[in-house]
Every structure is written in C-alpha cells, then in structure tokens.
PyMOL Python script that loads the backbone (N, CA, C, O; Angstrom):
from pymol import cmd

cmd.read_pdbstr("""\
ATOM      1  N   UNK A   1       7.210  -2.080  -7.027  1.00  0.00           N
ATOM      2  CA  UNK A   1       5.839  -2.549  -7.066  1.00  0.00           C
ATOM      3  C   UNK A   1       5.752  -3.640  -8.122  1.00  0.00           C
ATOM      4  O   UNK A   1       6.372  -3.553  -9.181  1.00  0.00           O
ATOM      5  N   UNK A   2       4.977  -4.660  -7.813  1.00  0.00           N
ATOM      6  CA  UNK A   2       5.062  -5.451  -8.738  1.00  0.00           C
ATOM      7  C   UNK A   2       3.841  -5.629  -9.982  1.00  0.00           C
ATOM      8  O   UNK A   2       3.375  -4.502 -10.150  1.00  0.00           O
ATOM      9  N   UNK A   3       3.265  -6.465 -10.762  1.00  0.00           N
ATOM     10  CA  UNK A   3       3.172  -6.165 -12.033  1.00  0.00           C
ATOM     11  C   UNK A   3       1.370  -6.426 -11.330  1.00  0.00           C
ATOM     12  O   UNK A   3       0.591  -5.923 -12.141  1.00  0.00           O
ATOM     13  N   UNK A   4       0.816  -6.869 -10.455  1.00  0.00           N
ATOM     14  CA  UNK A   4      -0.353  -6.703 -10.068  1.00  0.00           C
ATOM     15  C   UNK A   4      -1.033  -5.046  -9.027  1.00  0.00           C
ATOM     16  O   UNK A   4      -2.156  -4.740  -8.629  1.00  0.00           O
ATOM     17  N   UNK A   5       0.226  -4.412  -8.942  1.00  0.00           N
ATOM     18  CA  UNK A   5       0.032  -3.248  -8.146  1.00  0.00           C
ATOM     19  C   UNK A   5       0.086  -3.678  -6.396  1.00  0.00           C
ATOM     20  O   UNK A   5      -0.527  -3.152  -5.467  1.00  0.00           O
ATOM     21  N   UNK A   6       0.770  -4.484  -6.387  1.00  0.00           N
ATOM     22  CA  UNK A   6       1.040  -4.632  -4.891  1.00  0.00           C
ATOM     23  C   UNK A   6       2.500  -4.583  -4.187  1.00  0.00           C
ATOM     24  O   UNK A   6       3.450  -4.860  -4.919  1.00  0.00           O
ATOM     25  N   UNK A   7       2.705  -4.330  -3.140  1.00  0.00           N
ATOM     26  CA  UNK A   7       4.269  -3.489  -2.298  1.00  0.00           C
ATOM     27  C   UNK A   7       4.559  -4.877  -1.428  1.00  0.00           C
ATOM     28  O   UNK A   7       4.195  -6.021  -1.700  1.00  0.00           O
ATOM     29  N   UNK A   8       5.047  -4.579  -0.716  1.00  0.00           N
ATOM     30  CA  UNK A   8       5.613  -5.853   0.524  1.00  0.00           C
ATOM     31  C   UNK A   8       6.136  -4.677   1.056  1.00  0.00           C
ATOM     32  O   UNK A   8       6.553  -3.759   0.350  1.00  0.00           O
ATOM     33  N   UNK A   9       6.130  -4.669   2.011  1.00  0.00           N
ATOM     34  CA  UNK A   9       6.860  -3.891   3.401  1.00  0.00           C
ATOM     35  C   UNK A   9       7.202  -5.102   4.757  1.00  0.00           C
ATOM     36  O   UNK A   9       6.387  -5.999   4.971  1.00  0.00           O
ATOM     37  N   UNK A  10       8.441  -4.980   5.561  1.00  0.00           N
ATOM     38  CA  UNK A  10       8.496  -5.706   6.785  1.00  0.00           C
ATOM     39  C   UNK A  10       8.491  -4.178   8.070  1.00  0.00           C
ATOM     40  O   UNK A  10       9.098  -3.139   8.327  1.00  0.00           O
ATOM     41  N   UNK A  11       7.464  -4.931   8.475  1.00  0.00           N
ATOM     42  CA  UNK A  11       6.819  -4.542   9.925  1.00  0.00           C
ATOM     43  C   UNK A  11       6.795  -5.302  10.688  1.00  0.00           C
ATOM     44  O   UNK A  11       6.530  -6.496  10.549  1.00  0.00           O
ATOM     45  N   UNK A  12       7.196  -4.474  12.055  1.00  0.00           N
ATOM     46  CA  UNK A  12       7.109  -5.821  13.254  1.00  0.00           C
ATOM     47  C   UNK A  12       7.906  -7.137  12.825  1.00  0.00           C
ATOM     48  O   UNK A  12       7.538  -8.254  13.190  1.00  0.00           O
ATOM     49  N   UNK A  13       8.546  -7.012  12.366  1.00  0.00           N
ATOM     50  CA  UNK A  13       9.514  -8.412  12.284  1.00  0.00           C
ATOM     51  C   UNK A  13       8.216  -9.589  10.962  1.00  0.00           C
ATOM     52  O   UNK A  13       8.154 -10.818  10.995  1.00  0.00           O
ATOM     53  N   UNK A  14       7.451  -8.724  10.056  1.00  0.00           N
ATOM     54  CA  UNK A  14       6.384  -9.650   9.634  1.00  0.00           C
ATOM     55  C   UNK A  14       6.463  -9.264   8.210  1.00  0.00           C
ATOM     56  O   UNK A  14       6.900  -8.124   8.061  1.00  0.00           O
ATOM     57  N   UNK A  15       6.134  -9.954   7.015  1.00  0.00           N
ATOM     58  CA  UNK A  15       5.995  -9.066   5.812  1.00  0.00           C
ATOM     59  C   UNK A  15       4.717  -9.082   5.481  1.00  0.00           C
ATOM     60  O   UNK A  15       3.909  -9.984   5.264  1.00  0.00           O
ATOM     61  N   UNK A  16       4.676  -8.009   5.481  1.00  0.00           N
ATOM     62  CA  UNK A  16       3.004  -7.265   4.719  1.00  0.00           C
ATOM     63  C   UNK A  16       3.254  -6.787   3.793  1.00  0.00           C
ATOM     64  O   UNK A  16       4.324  -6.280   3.453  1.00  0.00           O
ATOM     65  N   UNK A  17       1.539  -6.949   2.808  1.00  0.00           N
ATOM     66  CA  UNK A  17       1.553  -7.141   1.583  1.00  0.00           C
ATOM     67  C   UNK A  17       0.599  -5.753   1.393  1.00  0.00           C
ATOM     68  O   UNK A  17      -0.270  -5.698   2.263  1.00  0.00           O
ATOM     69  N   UNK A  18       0.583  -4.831   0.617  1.00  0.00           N
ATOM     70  CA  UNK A  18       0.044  -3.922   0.618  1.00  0.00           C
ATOM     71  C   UNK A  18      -0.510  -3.584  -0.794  1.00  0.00           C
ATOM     72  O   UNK A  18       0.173  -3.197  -1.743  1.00  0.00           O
ATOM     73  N   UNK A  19      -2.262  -3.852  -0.787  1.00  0.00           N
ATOM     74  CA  UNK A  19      -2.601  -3.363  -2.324  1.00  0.00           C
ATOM     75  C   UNK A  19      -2.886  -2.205  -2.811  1.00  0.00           C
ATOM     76  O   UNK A  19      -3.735  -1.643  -2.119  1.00  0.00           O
ATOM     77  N   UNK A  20      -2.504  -1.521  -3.821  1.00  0.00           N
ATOM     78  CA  UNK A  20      -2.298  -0.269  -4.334  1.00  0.00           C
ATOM     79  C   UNK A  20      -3.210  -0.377  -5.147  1.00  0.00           C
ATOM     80  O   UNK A  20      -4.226   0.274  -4.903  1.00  0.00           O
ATOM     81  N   UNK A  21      -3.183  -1.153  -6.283  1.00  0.00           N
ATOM     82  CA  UNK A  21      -4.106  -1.062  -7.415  1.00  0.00           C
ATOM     83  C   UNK A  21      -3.484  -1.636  -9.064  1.00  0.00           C
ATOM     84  O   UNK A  21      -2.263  -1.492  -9.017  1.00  0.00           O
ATOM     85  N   UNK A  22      -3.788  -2.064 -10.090  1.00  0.00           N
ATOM     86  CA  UNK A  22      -3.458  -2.285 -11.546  1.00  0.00           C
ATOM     87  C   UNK A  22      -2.963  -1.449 -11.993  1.00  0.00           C
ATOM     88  O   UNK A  22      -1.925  -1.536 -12.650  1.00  0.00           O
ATOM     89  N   UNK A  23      -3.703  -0.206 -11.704  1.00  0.00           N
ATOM     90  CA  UNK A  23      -3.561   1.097 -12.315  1.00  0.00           C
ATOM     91  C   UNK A  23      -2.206   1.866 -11.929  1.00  0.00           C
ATOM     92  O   UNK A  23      -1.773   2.961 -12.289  1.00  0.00           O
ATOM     93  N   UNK A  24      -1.685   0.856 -11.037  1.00  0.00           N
ATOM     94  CA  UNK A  24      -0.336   1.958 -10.559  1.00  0.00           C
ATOM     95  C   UNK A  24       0.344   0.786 -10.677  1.00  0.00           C
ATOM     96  O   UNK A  24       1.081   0.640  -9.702  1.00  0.00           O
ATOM     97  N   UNK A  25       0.424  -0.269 -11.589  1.00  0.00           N
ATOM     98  CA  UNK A  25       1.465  -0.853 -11.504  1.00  0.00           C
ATOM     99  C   UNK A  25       2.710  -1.113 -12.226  1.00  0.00           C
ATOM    100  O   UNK A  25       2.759  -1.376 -13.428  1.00  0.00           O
ATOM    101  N   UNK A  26       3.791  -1.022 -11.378  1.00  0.00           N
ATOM    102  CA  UNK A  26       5.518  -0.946 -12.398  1.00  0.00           C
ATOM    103  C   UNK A  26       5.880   0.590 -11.923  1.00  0.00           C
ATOM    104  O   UNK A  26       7.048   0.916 -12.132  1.00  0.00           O
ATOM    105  N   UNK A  27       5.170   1.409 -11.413  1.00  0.00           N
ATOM    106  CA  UNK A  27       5.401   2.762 -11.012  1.00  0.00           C
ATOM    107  C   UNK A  27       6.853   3.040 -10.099  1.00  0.00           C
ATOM    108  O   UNK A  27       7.755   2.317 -10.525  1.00  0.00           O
ATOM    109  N   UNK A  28       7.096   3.534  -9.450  1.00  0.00           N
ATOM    110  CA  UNK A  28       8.179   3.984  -9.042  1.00  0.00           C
ATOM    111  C   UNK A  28       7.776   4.624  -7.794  1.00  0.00           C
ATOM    112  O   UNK A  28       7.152   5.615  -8.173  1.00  0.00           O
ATOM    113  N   UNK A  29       7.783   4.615  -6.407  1.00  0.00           N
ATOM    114  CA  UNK A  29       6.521   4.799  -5.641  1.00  0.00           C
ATOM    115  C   UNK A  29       8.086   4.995  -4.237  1.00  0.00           C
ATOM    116  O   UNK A  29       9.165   4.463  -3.977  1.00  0.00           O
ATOM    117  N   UNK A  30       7.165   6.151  -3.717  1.00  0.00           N
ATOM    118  CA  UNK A  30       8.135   6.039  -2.309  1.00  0.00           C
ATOM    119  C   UNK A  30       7.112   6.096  -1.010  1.00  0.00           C
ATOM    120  O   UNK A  30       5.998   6.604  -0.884  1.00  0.00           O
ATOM    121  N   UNK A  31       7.863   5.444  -0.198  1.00  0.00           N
ATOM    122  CA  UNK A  31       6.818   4.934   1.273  1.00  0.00           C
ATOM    123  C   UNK A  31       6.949   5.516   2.471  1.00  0.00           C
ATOM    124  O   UNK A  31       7.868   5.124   3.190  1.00  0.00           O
ATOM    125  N   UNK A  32       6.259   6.335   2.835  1.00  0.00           N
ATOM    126  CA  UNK A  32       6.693   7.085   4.322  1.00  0.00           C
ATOM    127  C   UNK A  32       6.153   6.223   4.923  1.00  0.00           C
ATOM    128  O   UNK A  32       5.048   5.887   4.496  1.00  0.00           O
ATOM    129  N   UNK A  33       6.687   5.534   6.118  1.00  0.00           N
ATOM    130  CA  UNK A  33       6.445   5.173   7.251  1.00  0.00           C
ATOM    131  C   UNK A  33       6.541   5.781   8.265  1.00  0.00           C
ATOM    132  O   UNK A  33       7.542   6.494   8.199  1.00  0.00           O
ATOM    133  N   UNK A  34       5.815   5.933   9.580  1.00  0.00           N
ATOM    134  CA  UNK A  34       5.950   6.298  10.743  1.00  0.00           C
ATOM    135  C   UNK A  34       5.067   5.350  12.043  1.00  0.00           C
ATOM    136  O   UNK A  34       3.859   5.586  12.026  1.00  0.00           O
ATOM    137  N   UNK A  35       5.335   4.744  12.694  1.00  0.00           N
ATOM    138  CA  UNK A  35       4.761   3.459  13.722  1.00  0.00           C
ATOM    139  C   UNK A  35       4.426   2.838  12.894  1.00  0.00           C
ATOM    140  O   UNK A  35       5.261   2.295  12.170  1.00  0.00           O
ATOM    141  N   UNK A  36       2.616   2.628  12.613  1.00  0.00           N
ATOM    142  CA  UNK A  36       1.713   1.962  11.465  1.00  0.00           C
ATOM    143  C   UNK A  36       1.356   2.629  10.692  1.00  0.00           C
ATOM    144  O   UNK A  36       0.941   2.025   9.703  1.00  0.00           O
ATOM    145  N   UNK A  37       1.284   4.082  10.620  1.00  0.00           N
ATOM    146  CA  UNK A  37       0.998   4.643   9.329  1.00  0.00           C
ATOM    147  C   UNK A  37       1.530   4.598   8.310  1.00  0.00           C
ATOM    148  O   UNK A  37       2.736   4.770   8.483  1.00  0.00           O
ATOM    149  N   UNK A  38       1.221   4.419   7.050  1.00  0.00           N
ATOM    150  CA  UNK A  38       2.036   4.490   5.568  1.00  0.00           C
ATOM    151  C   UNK A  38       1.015   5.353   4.424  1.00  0.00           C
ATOM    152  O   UNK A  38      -0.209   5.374   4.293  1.00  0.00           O
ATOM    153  N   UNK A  39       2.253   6.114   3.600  1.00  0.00           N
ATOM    154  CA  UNK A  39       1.640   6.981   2.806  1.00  0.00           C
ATOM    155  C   UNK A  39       2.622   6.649   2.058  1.00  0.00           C
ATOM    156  O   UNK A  39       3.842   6.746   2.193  1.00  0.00           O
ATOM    157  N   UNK A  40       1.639   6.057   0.872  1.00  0.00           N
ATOM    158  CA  UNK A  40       2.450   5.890  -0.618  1.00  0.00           C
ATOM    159  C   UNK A  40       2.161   6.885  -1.958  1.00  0.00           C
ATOM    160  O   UNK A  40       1.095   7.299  -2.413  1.00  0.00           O
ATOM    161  N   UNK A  41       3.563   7.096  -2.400  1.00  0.00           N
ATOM    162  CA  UNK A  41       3.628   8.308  -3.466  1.00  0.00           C
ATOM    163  C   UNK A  41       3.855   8.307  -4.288  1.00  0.00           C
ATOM    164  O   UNK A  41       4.983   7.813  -4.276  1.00  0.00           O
ATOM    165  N   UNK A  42       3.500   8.626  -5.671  1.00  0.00           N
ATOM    166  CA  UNK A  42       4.233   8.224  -7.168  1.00  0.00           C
ATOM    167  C   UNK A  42       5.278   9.373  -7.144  1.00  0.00           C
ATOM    168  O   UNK A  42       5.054  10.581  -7.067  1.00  0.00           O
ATOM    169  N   UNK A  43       6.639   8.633  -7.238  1.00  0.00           N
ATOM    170  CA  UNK A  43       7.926   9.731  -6.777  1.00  0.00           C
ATOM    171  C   UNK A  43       7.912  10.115  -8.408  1.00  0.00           C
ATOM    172  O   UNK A  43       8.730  10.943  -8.807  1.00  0.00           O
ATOM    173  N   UNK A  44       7.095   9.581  -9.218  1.00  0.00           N
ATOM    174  CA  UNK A  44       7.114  11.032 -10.718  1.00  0.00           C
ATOM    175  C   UNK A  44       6.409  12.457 -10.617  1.00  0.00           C
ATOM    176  O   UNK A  44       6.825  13.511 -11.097  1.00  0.00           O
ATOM    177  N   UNK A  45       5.280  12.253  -9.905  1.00  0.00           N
ATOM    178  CA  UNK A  45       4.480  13.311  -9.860  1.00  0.00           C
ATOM    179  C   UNK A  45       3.977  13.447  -8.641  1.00  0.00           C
ATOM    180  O   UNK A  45       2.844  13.928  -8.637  1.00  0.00           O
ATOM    181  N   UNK A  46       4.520  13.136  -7.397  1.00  0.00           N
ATOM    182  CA  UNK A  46       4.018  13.314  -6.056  1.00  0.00           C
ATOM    183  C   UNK A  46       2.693  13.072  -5.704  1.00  0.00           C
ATOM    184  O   UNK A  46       2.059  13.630  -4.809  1.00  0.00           O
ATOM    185  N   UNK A  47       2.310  12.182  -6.488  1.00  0.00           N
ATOM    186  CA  UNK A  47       0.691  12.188  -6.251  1.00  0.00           C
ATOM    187  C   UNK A  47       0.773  10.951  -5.113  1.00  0.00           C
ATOM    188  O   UNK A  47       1.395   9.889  -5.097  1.00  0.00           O
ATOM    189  N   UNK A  48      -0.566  11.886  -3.745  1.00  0.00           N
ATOM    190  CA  UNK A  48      -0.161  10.061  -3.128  1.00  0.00           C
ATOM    191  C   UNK A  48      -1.444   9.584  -3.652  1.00  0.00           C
ATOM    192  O   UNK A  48      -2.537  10.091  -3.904  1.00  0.00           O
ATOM    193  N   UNK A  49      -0.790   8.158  -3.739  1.00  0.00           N
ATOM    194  CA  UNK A  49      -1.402   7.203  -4.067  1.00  0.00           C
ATOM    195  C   UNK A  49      -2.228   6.523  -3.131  1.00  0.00           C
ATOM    196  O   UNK A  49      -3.275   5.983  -3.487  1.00  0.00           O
ATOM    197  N   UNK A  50      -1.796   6.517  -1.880  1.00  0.00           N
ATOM    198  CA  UNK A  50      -2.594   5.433  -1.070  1.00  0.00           C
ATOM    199  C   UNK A  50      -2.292   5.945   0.559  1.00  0.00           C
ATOM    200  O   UNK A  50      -1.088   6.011   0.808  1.00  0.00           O
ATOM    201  N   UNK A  51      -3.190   6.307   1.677  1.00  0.00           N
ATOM    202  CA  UNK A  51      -2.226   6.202   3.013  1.00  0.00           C
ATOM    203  C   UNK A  51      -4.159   5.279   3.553  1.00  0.00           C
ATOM    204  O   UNK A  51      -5.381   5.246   3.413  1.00  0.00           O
ATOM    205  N   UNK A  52      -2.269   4.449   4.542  1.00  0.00           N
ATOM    206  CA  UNK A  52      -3.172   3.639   5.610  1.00  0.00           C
ATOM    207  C   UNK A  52      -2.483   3.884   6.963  1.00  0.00           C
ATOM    208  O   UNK A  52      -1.628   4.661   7.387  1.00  0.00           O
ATOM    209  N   UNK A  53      -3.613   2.363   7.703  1.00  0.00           N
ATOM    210  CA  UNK A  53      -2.494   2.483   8.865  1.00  0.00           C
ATOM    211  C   UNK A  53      -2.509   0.844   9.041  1.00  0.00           C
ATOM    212  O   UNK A  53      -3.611   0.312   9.172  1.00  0.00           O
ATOM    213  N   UNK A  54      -1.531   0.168   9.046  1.00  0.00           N
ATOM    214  CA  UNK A  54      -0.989  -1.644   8.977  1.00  0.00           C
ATOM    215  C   UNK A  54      -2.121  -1.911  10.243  1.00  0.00           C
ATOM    216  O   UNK A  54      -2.273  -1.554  11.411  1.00  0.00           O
ATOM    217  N   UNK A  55      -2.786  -2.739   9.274  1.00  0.00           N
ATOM    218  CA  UNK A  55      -3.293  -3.928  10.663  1.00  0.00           C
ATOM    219  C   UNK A  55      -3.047  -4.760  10.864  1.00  0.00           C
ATOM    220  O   UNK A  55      -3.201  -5.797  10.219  1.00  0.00           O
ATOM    221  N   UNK A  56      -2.246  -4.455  12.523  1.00  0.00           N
ATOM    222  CA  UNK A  56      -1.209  -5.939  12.904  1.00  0.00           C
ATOM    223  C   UNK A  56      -1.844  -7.557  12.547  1.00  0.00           C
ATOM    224  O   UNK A  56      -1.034  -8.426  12.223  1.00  0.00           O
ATOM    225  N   UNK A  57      -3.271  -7.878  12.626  1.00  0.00           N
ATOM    226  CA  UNK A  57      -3.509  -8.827  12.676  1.00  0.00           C
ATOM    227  C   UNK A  57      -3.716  -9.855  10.918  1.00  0.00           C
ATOM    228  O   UNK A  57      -4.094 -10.974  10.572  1.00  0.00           O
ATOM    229  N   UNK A  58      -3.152  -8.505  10.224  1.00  0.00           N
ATOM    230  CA  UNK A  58      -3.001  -9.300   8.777  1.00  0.00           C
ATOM    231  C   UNK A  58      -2.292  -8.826   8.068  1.00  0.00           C
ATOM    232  O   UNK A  58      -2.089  -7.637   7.824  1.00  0.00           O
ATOM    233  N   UNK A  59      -1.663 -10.114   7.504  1.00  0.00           N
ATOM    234  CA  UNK A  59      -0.425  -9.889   5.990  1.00  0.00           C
ATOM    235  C   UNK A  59      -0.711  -8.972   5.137  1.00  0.00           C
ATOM    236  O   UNK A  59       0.019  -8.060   4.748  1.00  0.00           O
ATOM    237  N   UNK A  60      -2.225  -9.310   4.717  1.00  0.00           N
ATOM    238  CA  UNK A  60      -2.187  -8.271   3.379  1.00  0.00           C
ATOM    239  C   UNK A  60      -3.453  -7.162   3.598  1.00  0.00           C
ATOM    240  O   UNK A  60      -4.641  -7.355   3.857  1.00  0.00           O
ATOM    241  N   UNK A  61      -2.773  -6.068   3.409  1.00  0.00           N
ATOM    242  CA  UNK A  61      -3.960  -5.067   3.795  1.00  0.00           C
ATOM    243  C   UNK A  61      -4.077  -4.250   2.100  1.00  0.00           C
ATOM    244  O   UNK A  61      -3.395  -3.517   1.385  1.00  0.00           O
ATOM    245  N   UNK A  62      -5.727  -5.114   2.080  1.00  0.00           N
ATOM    246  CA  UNK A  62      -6.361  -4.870   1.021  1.00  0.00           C
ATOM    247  C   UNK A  62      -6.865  -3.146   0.836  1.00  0.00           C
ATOM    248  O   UNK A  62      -7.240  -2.460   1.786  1.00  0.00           O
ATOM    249  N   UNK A  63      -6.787  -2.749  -0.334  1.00  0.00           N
ATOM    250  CA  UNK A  63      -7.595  -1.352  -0.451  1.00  0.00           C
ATOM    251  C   UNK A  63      -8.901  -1.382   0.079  1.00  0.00           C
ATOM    252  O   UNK A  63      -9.513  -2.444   0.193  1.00  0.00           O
ATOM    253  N   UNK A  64      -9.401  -0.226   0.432  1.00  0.00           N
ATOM    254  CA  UNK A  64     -10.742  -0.446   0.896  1.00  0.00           C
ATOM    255  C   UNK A  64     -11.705   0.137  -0.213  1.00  0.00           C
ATOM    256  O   UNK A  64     -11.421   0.989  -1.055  1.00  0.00           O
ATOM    257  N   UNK A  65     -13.139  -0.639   0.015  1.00  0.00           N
ATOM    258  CA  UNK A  65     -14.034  -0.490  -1.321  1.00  0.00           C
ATOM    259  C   UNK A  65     -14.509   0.889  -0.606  1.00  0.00           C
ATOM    260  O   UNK A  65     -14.600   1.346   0.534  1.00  0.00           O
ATOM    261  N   UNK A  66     -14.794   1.336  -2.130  1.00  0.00           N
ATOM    262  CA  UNK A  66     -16.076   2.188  -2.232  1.00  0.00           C
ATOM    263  C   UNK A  66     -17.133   2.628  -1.750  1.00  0.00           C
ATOM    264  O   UNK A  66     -17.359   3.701  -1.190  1.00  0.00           O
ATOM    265  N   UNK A  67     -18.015   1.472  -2.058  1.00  0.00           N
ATOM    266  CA  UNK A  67     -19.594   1.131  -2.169  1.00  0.00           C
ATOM    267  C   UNK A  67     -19.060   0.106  -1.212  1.00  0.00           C
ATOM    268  O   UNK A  67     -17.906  -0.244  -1.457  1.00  0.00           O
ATOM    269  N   UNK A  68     -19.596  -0.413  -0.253  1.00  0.00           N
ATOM    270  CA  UNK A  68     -20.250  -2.249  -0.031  1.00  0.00           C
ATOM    271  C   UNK A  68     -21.250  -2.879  -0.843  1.00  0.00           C
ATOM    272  O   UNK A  68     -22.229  -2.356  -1.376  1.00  0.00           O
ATOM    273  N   UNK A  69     -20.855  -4.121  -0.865  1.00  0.00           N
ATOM    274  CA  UNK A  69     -20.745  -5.294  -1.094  1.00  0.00           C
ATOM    275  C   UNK A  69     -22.585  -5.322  -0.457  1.00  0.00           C
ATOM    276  O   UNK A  69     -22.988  -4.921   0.635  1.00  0.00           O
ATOM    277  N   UNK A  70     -23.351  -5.909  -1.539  1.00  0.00           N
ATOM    278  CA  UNK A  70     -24.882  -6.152  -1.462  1.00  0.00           C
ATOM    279  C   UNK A  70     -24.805  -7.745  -0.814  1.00  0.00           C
ATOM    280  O   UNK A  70     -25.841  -8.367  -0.576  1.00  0.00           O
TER     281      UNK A  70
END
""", "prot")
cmd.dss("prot")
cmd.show_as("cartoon", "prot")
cmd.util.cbc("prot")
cmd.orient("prot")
C-alpha cells in the first residue's frame, strides 16, 4: 500500500486503483479476490479493512462516503 492509503490491483487485463484510506497507510494488507469482489485485510490483526466489488467502468474505485455531499 502506498504512503496515501491506496492498492493497485490488475483486473481484466486493466490496473485499478483502489482507495483504502490515510489511516491504513504503509500497512501490510492481504487481498481476497474472487470475479469482482475484493476484501481487504490488515494481515496484523485480521481486521478487514475494506470489501467491494470492481467497477469495470473505472480505474479508481474510490471509498464510498458516509453522509452525501449537500
């Protein structure tokens, strides 16, 4: 993971960019994949961190907010 909290994975022959967060970044993180689903894990303490599912139609699949946006 790099020093902004974001992964790269290649899917579909494409690289996607996957945001995790600040708060997890430099961690040590393992990635289950299965088709498009992904579930990311802090391999120190098994906590997952993040599961999605890749949307083919974009590089970087942002975390999703909270609240919306006023």
């Amino acid at each position: 993971m790099d020093r902004f909290g974001k992964l790269t994975l290649r899917h579909a022959g494409r690289l996607r960019h996957i945001g995790i967060g600040r708060a997890h970044a430099g961690k040590h993180v393992l990635m289950l994949i299965h088709d498009t689903d992904v579930t990311i894990s802090d391999t120190a303490t098994g906590e997952i961190i993040r599961q999605l599912t890749i949307d083919p139609t974009r590089d970087y699949q942002p975390r999703q907010r909270k609240t919306p946006r006023s």
